[in-house]
PAROLUM-575429 format. One record per residue (C-alpha): residue number from 1; x, z, y. Coordinates in steps of 0.2 Angstrom, whole numbers, plus 5000, padded with zeros to 4 digits. Layout:
REC   lumfi   east     up   north
REC     NUM      X      Z       Y
...
//
This chain:
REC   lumfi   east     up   north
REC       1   4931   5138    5005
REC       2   4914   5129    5012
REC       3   4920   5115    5025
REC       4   4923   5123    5042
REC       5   4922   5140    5039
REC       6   4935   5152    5047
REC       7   4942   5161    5031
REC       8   4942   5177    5040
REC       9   4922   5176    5040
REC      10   4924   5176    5022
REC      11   4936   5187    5018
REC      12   4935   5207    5017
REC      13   4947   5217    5030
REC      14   4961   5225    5019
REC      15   4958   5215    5003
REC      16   4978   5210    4997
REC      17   4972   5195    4986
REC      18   4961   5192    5003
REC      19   4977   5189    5011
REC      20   4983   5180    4999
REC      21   4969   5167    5000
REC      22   4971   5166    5020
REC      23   4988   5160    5019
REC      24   4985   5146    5005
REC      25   4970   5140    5018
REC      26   4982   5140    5032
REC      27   4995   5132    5021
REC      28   4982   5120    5017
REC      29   4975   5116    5033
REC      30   4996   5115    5037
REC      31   4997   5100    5027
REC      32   4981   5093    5033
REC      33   4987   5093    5051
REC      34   5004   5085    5046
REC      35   4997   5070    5039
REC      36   4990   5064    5054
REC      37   4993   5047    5060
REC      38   5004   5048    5076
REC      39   5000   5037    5093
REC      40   5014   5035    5104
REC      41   5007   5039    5123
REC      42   5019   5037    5139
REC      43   5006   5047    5149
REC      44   5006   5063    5136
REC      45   5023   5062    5125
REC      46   5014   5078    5117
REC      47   4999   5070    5110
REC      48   5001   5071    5091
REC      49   5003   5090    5094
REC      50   4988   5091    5103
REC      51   4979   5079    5088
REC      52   4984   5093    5076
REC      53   4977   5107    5087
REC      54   4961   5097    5091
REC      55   4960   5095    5070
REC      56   4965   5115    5068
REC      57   4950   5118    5079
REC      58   4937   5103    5069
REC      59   4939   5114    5054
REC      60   4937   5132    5063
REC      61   4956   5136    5064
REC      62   4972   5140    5076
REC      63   4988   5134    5075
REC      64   5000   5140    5090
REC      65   4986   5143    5103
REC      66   4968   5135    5105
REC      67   4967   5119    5114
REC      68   4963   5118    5132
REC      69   4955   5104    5142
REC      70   4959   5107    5163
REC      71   4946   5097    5174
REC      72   4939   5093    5191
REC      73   4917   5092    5193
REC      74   4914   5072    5194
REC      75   4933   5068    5190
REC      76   4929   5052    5184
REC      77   4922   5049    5201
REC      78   4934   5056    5212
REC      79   4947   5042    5211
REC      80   4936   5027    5214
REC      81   4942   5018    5231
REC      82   4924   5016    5240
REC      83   4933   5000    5249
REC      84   4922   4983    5247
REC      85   4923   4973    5235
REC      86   4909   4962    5240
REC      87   4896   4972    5229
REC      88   4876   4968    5235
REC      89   4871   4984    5225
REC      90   4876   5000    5219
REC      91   4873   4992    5202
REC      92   4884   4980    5203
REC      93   4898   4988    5206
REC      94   4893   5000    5190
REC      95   4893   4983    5183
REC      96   4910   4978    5188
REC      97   4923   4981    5173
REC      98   4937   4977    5184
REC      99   4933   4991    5198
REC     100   4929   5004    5183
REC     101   4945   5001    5177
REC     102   4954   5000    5190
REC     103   4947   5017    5200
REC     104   4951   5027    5184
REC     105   4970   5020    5181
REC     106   4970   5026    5200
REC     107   4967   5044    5196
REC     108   4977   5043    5180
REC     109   4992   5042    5192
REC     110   5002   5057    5195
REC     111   4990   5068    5183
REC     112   4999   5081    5173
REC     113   4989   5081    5158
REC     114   4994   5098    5151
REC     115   4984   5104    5136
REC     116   4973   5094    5128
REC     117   4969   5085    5142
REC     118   4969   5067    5138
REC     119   4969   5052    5148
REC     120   4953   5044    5141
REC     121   4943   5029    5148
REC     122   4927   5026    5143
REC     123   4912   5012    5149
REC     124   4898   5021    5158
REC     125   4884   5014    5164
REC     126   4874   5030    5165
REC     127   4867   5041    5151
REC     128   4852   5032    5147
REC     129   4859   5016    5143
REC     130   4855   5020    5123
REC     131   4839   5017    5128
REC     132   4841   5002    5139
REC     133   4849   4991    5126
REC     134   4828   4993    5121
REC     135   4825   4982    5139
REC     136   4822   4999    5150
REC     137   4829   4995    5168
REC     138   4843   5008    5176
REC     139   4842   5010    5194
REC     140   4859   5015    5199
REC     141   4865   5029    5214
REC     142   4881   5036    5217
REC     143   4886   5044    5202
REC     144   4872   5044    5189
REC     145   4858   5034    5186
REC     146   4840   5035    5180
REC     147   4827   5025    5171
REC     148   4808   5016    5174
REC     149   4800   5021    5155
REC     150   4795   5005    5148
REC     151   4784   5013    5135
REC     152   4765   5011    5143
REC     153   4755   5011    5126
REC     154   4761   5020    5110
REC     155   4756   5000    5102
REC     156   4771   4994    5110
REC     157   4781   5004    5098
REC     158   4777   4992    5084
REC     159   4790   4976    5097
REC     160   4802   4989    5100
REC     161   4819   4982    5096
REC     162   4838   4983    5103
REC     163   4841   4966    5111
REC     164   4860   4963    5106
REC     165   4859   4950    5122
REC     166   4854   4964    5135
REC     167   4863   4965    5149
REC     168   4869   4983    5149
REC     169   4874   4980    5129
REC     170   4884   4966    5138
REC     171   4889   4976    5152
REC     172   4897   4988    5141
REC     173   4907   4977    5130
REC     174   4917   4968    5144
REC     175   4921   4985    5155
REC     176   4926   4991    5137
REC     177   4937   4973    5133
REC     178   4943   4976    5150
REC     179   4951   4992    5148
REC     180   4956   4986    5130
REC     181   4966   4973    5140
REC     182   4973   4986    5149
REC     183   4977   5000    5141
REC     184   4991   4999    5132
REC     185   5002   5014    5128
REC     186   4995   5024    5142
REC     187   4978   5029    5140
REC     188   4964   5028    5125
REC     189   4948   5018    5126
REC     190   4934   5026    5120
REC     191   4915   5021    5117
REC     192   4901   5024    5130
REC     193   4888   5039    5128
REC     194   4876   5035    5116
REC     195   4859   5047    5115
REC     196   4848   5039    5101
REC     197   4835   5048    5094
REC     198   4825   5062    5102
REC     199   4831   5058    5121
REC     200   4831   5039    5118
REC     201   4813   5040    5112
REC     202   4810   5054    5130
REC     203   4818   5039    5142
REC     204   4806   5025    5135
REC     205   4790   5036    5135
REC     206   4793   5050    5149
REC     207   4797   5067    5143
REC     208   4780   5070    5150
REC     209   4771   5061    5140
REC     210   4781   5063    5122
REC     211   4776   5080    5125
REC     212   4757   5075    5128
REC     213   4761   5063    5113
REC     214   4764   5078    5102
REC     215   4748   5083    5102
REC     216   4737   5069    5105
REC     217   4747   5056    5093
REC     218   4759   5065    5082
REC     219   4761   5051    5071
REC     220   4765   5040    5082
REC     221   4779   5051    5092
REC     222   4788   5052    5075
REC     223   4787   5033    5074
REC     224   4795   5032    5092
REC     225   4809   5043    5086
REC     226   4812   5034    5071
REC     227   4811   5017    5079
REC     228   4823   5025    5093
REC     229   4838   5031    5079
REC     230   4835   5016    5069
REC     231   4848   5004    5074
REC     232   4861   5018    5079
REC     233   4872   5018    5066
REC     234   4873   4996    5070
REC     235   4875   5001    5088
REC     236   4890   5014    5086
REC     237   4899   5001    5072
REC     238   4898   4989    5085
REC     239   4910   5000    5097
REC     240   4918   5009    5084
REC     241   4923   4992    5075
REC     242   4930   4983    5093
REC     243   4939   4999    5096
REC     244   4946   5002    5080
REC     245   4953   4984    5078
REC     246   4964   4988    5094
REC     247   4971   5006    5086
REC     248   4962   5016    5094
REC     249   4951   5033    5092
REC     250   4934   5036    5089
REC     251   4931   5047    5107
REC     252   4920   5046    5120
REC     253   4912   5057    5136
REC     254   4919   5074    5130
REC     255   4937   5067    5128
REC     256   4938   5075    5111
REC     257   4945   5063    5099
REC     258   4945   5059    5081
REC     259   4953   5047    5069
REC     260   4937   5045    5060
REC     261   4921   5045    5067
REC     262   4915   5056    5082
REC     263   4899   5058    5089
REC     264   4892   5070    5101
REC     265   4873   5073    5096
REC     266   4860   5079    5111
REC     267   4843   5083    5112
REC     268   4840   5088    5130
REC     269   4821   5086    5128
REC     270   4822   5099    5116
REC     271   4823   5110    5131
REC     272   4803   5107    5132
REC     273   4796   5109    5118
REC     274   4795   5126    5104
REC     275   4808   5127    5090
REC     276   4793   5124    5079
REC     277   4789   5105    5086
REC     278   4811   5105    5085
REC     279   4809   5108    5068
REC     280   4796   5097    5064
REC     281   4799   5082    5076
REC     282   4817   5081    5079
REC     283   4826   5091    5064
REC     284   4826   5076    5055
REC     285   4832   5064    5068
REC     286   4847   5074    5069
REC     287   4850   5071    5051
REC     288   4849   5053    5049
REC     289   4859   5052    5067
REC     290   4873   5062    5059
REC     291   4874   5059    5044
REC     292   4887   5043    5044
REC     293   4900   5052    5056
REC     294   4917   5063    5051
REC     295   4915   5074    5068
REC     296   4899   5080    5076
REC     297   4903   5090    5091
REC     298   4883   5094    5095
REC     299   4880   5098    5114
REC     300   4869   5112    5119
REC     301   4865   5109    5136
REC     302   4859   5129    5140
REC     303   4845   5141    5136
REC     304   4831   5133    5133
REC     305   4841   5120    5121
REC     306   4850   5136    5114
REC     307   4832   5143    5107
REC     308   4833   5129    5094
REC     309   4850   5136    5087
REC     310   4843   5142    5072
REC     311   4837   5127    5066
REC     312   4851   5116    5072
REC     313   4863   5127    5061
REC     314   4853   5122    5046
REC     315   4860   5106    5048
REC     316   4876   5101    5037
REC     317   4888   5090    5046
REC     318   4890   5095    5063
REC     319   4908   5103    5064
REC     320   4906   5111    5083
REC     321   4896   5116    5096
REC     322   4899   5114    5116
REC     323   4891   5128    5125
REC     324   4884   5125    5142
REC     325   4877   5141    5149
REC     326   4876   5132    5167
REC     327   4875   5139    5184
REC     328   4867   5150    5194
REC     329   4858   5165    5182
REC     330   4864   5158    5169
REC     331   4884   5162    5174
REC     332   4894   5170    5169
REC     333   4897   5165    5152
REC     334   4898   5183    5144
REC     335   4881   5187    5145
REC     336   4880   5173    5130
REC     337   4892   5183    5118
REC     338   4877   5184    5106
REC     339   4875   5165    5108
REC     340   4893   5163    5103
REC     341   4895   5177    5090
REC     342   4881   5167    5081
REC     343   4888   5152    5081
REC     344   4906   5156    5074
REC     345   4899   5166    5061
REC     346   4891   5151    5054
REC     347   4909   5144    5053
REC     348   4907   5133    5067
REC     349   4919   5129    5081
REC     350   4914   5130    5099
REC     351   4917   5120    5115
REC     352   4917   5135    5130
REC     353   4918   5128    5149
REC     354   4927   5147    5158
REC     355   4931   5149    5173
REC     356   4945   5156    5177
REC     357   4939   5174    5182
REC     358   4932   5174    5164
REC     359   4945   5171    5153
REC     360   4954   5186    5151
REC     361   4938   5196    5147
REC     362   4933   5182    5134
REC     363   4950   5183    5126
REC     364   4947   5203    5123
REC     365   4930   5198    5115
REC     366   4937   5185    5102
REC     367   4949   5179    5091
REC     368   4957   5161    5095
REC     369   4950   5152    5080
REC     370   4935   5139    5083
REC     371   4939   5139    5102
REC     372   4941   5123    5113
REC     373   4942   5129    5132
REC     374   4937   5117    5146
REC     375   4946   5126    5160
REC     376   4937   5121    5177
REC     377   4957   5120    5188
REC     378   4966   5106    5194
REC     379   4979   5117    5200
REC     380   4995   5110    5191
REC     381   5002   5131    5191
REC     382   4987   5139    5186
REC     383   4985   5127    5172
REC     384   5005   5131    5166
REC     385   4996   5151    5169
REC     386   4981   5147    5158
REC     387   4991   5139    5143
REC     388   5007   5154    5142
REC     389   4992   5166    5141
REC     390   4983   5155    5126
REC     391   5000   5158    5118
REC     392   4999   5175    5118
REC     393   4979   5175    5114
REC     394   4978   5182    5094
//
């Protein structure tokens, strides 16, 4: 059975030796789940069950129910004390390892952490800091940040180099030796979110202007990009080596964890050019970013990055998919059954954010298997609702 794929894809409705053949890959995948290592969290005594679900779903599978993650829009914000601490800029308290650590124990307090819903710290300093290890200054507001593009004159390419000394590479490492320090049996550590590649090479130059660079410099743009996925694999067994000498996971931004190696590829440029320059320009960027990794959990961030799905199914490697249909027209998420159809039958698993009006119309339209469910509540009762009708989902 190819890697990933749901054996009832496969397998012909009716067929007795079919049937046969589904319940030696269950009974394999049984035994795959039961030689998981085990971690012993005081914050979720039902963590390695969870493991094996979240390993159920990596290979397109079920076990009792599908796992479900609860959360709250900007929850990794919501707990930090505003009280302060003698910060002269917004930046600095980003910067301040302590204060990170400390506003996220503060919401780890008290949090019921049903489902698959784990208690996971990771460094952020804003979702451009891939490309800021390069030199590219962040400025910094309330909850996000954004970049100044660095990258004036395509000749600038040829200097272009991570600095290993840079202050937000620095950054990161003490908030993450600080939470290291910290953690012990109650919460992971994970790494910070890394987007090398296509959206590195769109924050040094301007999505803009990489477009414009598409057509007036072609050769050039590829260079970017490859000079921009480079030195990733270095970067990530930096993290993943710090972290994995203290027993932990490899899991980051999505809280999905892995005992290998996880990465969550993106290309939210893509959203701006045709799936013809995708396939040319970026298709192979994917590749060599994936390539090294045991789980790729690939996010499509909506429509527009969603017309590349063809071409991102060509590529071997990447084990799910997180759907994010957004807001507005683009909600609610049944009108993307098509969307998701296409994906599972490819034998690849999907991350789905429901609400939760729509999950009992999307448990009619599907079978449990490949599913991971972000559930937008933090209602402790409607969270115990959501998980006894997953149990009944089949």
């Amino acid at each position: 059975m190819p890697d990933g794929v749901d054996p009832l894809l496969l397998l012909p409705y009716g067929d007795l030796r079919s049937v046969r053949a589904l319940a030696t890959a269950q009974e394999d995948h049984r035994m795959q789940t039961n030689n998981l290592p085990t971690v012993e969290l005081e914050t979720k005594p039902d963590f390695n069950r969870c493991m094996e679900r979240i390993y159920a779903w990596y290979e397109g599978e079920v076990l009792d129910r599908p796992p479900v993650r609860f959360y709250g829009h900007n929850a990794d914000f919501e707990s930090a004390a505003q009280a302060d601490r003698g910060w002269g800029s917004l930046k600095q308290r980003w910067f301040d390892a302590q204060f990170q650590v400390d506003a996220f124990e503060a919401g780890l307090d008290g949090a019921p952490l049903l489902g698959e819903t784990f208690p996971v710290f990771w460094p952020n300093l804003g979702p451009e800091v891939y490309a800021a290890f390069f030199g590219m200054q962040l400025h910094y507001g309330e909850t996000t940040s954004w970049a100044t593009h660095m990258i004036d004159d395509l000749a600038m390419i040829d200097d272009l180099a991570i600095d290993w000394d840079n202050e937000y590479l620095r950054g990161i490492d003490a908030i993450t030796d600080e939470a290291l320090a910290r953690c012990g049996r109650r919460f992971l550590v994970g790494y910070t979110d890394l987007h090398p590649g296509i959206d590195c090479a769109a924050s040094l130059r301007g999505s803009a202007q990489l477009c414009l660079d598409f057509y007036d410099n072609p050769d050039r743009a590829k260079q970017l990009f490859e000079v921009a996925v480079r030195d990733f694999e270095a970067v990530y067994n930096h993290f993943d080596s710090k972290l994995k000498s203290h027993g932990q996971l490899s899991v980051s931004w999505k809280h999905v964890p892995s005992f290998g190696r996880m990465h969550i590829p993106t290309a939210d440029f893509s959203s701006l050019i045709s799936p013809e320059q995708f396939r040319e320009f970026c298709l192979p960027v994917h590749a060599r970013e994936i390539q090294t990794m045991d789980h790729n959990v690939y996010h499509v961030d909506g429509p527009q990055v969603a017309r590349h799905l063809d071409h991102l199914l060509e590529l071997d490697g990447i084990q799910a998919y997180q759907w994010v249909q957004g807001v507005g027209e683009n909600y609610p998420i049944m009108q993307w059954v098509d969307i998701i159809r296409k994906i599972r039958s490819r034998g690849k698993s999907l991350i789905i954010d429901l609400a939760l009006e729509d999950l009992e119309p999307f448990m009619q339209e599907f079978r449990p298997e490949g599913f991971f469910l972000w559930v937008g509540t933090a209602d402790e009762t409607e969270q115990h609702e959501v998980l006894r009708r997953l149990k009944q989902w089949t």
